[in-house]
MIVOBA-933175 format. One record per residue (C-alpha): z, x, y. Coordinates in steps of 0.02 Angstrom, whole numbers, padded with zeros to 5 digits, always signed. Layout:
N
ZXY;...
END
This chain:
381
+00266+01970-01319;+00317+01803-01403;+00194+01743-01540;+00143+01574-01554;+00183+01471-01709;+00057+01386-01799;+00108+01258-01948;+00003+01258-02088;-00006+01104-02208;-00092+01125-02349;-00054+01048-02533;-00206+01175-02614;-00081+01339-02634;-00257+01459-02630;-00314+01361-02457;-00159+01374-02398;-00139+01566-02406;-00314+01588-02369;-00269+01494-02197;-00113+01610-02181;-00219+01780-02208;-00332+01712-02070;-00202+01691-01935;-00053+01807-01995;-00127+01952-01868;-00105+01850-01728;+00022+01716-01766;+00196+01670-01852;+00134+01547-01986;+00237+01425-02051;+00168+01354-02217;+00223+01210-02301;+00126+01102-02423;+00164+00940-02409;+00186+00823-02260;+00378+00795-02279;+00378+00981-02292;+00295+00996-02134;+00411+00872-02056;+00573+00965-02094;+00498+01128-02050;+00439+01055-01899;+00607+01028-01872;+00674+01192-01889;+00544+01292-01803;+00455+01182-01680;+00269+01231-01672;+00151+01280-01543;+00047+01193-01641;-00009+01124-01819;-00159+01131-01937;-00141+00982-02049;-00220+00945-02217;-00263+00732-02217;-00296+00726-02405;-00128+00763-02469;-00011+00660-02603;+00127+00578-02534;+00107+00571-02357;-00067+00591-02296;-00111+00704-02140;-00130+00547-02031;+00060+00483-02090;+00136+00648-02068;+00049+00669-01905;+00127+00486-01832;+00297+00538-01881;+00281+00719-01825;+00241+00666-01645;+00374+00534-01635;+00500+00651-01563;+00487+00792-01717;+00354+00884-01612;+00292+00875-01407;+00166+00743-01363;+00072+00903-01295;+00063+01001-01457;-00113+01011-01517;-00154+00959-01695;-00309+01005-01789;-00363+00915-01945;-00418+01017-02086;-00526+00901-02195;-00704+00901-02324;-00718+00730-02258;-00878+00712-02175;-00878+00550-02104;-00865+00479-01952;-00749+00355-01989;-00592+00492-02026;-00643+00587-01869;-00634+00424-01761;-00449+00387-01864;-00386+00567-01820;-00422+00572-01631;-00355+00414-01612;-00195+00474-01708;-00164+00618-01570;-00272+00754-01659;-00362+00872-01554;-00480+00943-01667;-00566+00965-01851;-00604+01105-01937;-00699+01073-02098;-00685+01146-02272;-00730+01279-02335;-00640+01359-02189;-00757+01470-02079;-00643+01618-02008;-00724+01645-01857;-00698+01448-01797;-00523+01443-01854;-00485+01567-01752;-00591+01522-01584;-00536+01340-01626;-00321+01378-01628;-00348+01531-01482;-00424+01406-01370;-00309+01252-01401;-00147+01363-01382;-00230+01430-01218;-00259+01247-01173;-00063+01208-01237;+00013+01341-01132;-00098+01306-00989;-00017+01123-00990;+00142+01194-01026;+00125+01315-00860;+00070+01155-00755;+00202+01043-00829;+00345+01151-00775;+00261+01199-00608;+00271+01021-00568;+00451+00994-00618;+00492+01133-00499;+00394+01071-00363;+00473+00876-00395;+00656+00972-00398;+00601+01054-00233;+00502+00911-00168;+00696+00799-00215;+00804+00966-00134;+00689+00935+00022;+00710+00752+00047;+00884+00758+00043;+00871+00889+00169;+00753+00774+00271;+00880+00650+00266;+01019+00724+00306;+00947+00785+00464;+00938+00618+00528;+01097+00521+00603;+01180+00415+00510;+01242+00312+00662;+01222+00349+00872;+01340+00384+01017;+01408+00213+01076;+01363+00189+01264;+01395+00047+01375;+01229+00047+01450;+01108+00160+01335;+01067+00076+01160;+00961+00172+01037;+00846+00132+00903;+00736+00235+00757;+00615+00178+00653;+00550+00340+00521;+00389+00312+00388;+00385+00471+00314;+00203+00502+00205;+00288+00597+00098;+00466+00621+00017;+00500+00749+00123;+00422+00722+00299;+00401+00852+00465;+00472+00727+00589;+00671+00702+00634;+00751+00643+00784;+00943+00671+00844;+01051+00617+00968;+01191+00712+01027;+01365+00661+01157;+01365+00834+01262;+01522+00785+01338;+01540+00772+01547;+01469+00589+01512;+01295+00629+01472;+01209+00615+01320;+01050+00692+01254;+00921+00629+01147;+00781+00719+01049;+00623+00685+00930;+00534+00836+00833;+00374+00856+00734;+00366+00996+00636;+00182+01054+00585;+00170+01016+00405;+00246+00897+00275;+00348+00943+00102;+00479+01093+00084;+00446+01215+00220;+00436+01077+00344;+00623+01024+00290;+00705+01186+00315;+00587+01222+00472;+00660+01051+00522;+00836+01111+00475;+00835+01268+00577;+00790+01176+00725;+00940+01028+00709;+01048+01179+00684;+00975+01276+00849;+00993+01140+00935;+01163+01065+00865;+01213+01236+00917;+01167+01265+01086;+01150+01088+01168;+01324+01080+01238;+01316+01247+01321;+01185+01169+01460;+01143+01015+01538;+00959+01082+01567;+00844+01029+01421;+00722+01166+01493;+00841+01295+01478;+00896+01253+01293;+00695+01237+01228;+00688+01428+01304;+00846+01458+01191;+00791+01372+01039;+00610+01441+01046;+00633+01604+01041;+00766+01571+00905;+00626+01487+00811;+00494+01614+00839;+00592+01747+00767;+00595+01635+00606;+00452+01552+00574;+00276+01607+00502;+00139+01629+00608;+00047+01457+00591;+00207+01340+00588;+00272+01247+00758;+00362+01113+00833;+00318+00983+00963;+00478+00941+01054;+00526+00813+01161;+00705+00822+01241;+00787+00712+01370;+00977+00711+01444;+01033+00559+01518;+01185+00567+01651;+01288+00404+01589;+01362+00369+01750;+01197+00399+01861;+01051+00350+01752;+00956+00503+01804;+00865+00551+01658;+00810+00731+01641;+00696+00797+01507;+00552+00933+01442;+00422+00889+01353;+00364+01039+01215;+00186+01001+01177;+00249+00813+01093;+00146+00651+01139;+00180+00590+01297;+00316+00450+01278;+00324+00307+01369;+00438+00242+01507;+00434+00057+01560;+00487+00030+01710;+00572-00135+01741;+00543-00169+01923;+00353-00105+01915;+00335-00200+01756;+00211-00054+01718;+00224+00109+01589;+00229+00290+01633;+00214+00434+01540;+00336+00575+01524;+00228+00730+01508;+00304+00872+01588;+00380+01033+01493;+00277+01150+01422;+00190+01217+01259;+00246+01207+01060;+00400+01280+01010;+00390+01418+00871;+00219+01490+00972;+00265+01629+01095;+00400+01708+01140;+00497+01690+01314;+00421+01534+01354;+00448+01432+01481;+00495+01270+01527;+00482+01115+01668;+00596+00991+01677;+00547+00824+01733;+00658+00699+01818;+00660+00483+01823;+00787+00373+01880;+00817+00233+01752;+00891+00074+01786;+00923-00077+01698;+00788-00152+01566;+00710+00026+01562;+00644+00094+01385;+00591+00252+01335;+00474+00241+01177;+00442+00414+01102;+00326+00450+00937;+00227+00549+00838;+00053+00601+00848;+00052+00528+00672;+00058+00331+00768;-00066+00348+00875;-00182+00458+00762;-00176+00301+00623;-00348+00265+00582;-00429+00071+00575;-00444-00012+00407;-00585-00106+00510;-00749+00023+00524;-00883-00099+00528;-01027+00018+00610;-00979+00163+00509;-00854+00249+00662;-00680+00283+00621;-00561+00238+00781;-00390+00276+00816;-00255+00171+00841;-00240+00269+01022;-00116+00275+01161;-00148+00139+01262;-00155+00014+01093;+00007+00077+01075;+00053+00037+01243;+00007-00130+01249;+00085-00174+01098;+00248-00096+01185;+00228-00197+01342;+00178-00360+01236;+00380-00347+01177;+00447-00275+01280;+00593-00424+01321;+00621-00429+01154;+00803-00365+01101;+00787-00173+01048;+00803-00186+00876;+00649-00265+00852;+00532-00195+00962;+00482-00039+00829;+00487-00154+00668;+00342-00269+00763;+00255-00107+00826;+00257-00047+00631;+00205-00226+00586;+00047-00197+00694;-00013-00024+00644;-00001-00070+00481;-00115-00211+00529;-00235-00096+00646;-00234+00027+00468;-00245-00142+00329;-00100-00048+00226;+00058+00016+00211;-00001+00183+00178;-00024+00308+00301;-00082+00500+00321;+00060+00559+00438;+00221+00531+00470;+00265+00393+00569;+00425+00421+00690;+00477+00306+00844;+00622+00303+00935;+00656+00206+01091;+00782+00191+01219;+00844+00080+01310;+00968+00060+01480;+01046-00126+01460;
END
């Protein structure tokens, strides 16, 4: 077991050894009785922490201490005063300084020692926490640039099907994607995933699934048959309370027909030009990742010109109202959403989801949001 160091400045030779008897049993002391012998020891042999005389010739303890925590020791190293002084005044001066503690002459044995046992506990506690957290922000960075990369960089070219994305992730590494994929025979499919969750394990749940379905797409036009594929490749992966809501479409280029599942995902909309009027696009069947063998229905629309498709995340319409004047908290809601789709819906396709963000972060009154927030739209021009 590795013992903790504890540097000892003292300029009274008997106080100094009487400190070092004390904590010897438990602890590599390093003595040294001045403060620029502290400092070059502290050098050497960088302390888990330091018990530090302030009446001392040359440098005091509260000099020594300034230059010992500008870069000589960690911010995080705890320093305990060892003083007669009494007053106030010194106490106030050595807090401020960066001390932790004071332990007053003549020493009492059974303080020292509850005093430096509990600080060092305190120290390694931080210690523990501090590199936790540097693992979890490597992670947390590993995981966004997973995230990331999942999504496309650019779309298929079509003459008549233009695609747009807009992705507000809550966190730096977010549990939605979306991907769009040329199967070849002139049709082209088109998907948008939630994946329960946010952080790591939602990345490289999200990960599995792109590869799934980068896999298998092109061996069947049927979205139903490939969410049977990829959801039983998923459930033989992924723990017991993790899923994916799933919506997948397939659009035949040189017909329009658009054929799609729908796996437990909102229910996007479809405007219809000539009805002027929205449906939704519910069928399919349940989450992906929950039961083996599943099943899947396929629904199937005819698009034409000036037809989108607007799919999203539970995460838009679950935004809650900055405005909650009797006390309720409402949703921003599905047919909000719809409205706001219809209210824009002759404007050109890049701007339809910027303006839709623009007005749930109005609905909300910030920027912020709890959930992701993923749209992507379609459109036949």
């Amino acid at each position: 077991m590795i013992r903790s160091r504890v540097l000892v400045v003292e300029d009274h030779p008997t106080s100094r050894r009487i400190l070092e008897t004390m904590l010897m049993k438990s602890y590599d002391v390093i003595p040294a009785a001045s403060g620029h012998e502290a400092i070059d020891k502290a050098k050497a042999q960088p302390p888990d922490l330091v018990l530090l005389d302030i009446e001392m010739p040359g440098l005091n303890g509260f000099e020594t201490l300034q230059i010992l925590k500008d870069g000589i020791i960690e911010l995080a190293v705890p320093v305990i005063f060892l003083t007669a002084l009494e007053d106030s005044k010194s106490r106030e001066t050595g807090l401020e300084a960066g001390a932790v503690d004071y332990i007053t002459k003549p020493y009492n044995k059974q303080e020292l020692l509850i005093k430096v046992k509990n600080h060092l506990a305190l120290y390694e506690a931080r210690k523990e926490i501090e590199e936790r957290n540097r693992v979890m922000a490597r992670e947390m960075g590993m995981a966004s640039q997973l995230q990331r990369s999942l999504l496309p960089e650019d779309f298929p070219t079509c003459d008549d099907i233009v695609f747009s994305a807009l992705y507000k992730p809550v966190s730096p590494a977010g549990g939605d994607f979306y991907d769009v994929i040329d199967l070849g025979r002139s049709k082209i499919g088109f998907a948008e995933v939630d994946v329960s969750g946010h952080g790591v394990a939602s990345a490289m749940v999200g990960a599995m699934f792109k590869m799934a379905f980068q896999s298998f797409a092109r061996t069947t036009d049927s979205p139903a048959e490939l969410l049977q594929v990829i959801n039983d490749q998923m459930f033989r992966v992924l723990p017991d309370s993790d899923f994916l809501t799933v919506f997948y479409g397939v659009v035949d280029l040189k017909t329009l027909e658009l054929v799609y599942t729908n796996a437990g995902h909102p229910m996007p909309f479809l405007f219809k030009h000539d009805l002027g009027e929205v449906l939704e696009l519910g069928v399919g069947g349940p989450l992906v990742g929950v039961v083996r063998g599943t099943d899947y229905e396929e629904g199937k629309v005819q698009l034409a010109k000036g037809d989108k498709i607007l799919i999203f995340t539970d995460g838009v319409t679950e935004t809650l109202s900055g405005h909650q004047t009797d006390g309720q908290e409402y949703f921003y809601g599905v047919e909000r959403l719809k409205q706001t789709l219809m209210d824009n819906v002759d404007r050109p396709t890049s701007e339809i989801l910027p303006i839709i963000l623009d007005n749930l972060e109005a609905f909300h009154c910030t920027k912020n949001f709890e959930d992701d927030i993923t749209m992507f739209l379609t459109a036949v021009v």
